[in-house]
C-alpha positions in Angstrom: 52.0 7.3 -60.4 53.9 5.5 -57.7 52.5 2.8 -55.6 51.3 3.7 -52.0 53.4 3.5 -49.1 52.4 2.7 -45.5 55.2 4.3 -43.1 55.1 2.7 -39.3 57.7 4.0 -37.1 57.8 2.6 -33.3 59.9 3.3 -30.9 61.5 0.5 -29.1 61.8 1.9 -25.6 61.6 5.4 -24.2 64.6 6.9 -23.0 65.2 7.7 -19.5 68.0 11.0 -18.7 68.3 10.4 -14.8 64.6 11.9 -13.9 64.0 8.9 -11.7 67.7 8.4 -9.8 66.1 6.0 -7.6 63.7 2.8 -8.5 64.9 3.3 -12.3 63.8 -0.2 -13.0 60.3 1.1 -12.7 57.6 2.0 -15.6 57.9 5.6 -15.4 56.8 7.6 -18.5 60.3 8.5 -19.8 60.9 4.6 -20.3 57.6 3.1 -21.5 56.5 6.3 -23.7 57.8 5.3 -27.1 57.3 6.9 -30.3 54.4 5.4 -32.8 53.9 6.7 -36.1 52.0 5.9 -39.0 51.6 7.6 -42.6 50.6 7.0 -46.3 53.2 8.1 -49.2 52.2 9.1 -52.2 48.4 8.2 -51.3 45.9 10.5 -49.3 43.2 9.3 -46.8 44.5 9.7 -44.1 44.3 12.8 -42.0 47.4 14.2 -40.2 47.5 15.0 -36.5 48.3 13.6 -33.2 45.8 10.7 -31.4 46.3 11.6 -27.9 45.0 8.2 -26.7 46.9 5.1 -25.0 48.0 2.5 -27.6 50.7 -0.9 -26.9 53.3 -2.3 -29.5 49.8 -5.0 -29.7 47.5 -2.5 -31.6 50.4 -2.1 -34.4 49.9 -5.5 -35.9 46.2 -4.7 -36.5 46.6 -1.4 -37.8 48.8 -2.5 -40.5 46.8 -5.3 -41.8 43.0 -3.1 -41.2 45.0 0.0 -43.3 46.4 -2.4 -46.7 42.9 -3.7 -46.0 43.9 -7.4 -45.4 41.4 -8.8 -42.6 37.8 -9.8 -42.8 35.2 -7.9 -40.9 35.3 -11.3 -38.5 38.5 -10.9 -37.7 38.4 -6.8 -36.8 35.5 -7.7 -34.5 38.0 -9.6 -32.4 40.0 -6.8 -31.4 40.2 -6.7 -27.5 38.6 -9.5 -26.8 40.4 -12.4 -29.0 43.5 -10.8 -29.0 45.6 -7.6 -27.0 45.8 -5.1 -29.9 43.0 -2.7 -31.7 43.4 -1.7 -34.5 43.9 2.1 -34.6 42.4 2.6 -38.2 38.8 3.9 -37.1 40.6 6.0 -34.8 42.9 7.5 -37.3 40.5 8.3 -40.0 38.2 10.1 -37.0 35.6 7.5 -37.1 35.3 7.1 -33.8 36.3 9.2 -30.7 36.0 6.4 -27.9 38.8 5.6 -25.8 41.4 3.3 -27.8 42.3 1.7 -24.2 40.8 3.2 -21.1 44.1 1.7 -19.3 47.1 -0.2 -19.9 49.1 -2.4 -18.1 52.2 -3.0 -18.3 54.8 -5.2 -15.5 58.3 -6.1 -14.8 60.3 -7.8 -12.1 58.8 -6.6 -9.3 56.3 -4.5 -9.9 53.3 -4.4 -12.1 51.3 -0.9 -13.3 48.4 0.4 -14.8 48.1 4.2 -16.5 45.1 5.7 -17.7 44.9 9.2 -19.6 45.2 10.8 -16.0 46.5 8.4 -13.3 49.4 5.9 -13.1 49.6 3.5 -9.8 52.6 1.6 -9.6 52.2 -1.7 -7.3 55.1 -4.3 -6.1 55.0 -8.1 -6.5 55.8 -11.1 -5.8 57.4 -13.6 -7.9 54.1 -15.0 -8.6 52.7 -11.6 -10.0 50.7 -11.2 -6.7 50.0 -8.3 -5.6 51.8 -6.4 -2.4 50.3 -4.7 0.4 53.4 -2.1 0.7 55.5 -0.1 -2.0 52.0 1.2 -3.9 53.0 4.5 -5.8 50.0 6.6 -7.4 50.2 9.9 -9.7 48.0 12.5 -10.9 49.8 12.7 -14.3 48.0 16.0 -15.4 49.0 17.8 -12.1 52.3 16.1 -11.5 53.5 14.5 -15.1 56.9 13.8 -14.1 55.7 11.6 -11.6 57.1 13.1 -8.7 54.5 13.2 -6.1 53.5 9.9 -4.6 49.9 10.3 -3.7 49.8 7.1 -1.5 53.3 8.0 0.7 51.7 6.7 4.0 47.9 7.4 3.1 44.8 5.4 1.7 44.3 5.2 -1.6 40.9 6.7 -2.1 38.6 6.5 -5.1 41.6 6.7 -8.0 43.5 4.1 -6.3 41.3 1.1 -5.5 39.4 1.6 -9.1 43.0 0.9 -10.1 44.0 -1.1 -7.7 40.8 -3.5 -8.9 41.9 -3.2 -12.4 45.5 -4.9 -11.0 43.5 -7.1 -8.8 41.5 -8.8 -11.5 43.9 -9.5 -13.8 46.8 -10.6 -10.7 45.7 -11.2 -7.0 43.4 -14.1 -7.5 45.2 -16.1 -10.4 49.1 -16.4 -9.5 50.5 -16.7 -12.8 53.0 -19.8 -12.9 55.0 -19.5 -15.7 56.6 -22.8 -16.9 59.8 -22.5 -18.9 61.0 -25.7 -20.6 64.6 -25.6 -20.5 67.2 -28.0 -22.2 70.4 -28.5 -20.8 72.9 -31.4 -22.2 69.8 -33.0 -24.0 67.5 -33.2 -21.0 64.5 -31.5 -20.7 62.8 -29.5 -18.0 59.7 -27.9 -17.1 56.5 -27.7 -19.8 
């Protein structure tokens, strides 16, 4: 019989049509959705169906090793706390039902967001990743999924909003993150 295969397929971006004209540099769905999936050839084990659950590019590394079985029980303890990814094995085989991620966060020039299952606030920076007091966009993805309705146009945030608004706040607002390029130009070096 032939060896078993593991199949991982993962999307590189999402792909935006012209839902969001305006402020298309932003983390809307259609661009940071991406397709992720995983499969066994010619073995069985694990169970077909969709994990509706938020997963990163971060949990695939894991995945892959935890599923050819090639980590020590040490090293899977580490997930989430010594490094980004989880692995989505236990999650695949049904073993557990918690949340993979309860939120994600993802940034760009500009702007920094964080999506749950539900809810996706959108929040400007500066060039320090410090947070903004204006241009805060939040979205009740079950009600409104093509993130069209702006639940904080010229109103407070309310419950939603500052519970994600403190997820932003303590990873960004009180550490600046300085990031320090070194750069080489004509055999000179700068930065560290």
């Amino acid at each position: 019989s032939p060896r078993p295969q593991l199949v991982v397929l993962l999307g590189a971006n999402g792909m935006q049509l012209g839902e969001h004209p305006v402020d298309t540099e932003l983390p809307w769905d259609e661009r940071v959705r991406v397709p992720f999936l995983i499969g066994l050839r010619d073995a069985g084990g694990l169970p077909t169906g969709q994990l509706p659950a938020l997963v990163q590019g971060a949990d695939l590394a894991p995945t892959i090793l935890d599923l050819l079985d090639l980590r020590s029980s040490d090293e899977r303890a580490g997930d989430g706390r010594d490094r980004a990814g989880i692995s989505l094995e236990p999650f695949l085989h049904g073993w557990t039902r918690s949340p993979v991620h309860e939120e994600l966060v993802v940034f760009g020039v500009g702007h920094v967001a964080v999506r749950t299952l539900d809810w996706k606030l959108i929040a400007a920076v500066d060039h320090r990743l410090r947070l903004s007091e204006e241009g805060g966009r939040l979205f009740a993805l079950a009600e409104d999924p093509g993130e069209r309705r702006n639940l904080l146009d010229g109103r407070e945030p309310g419950p939603v909003g500052e519970r994600l608004l403190g997820v932003l706040g303590d990873r960004f607002a009180s550490k600046p993150i300085h990031l320090k390029i070194p750069v080489t130009i004509a055999g000179m070096s700068f930065g560290s």
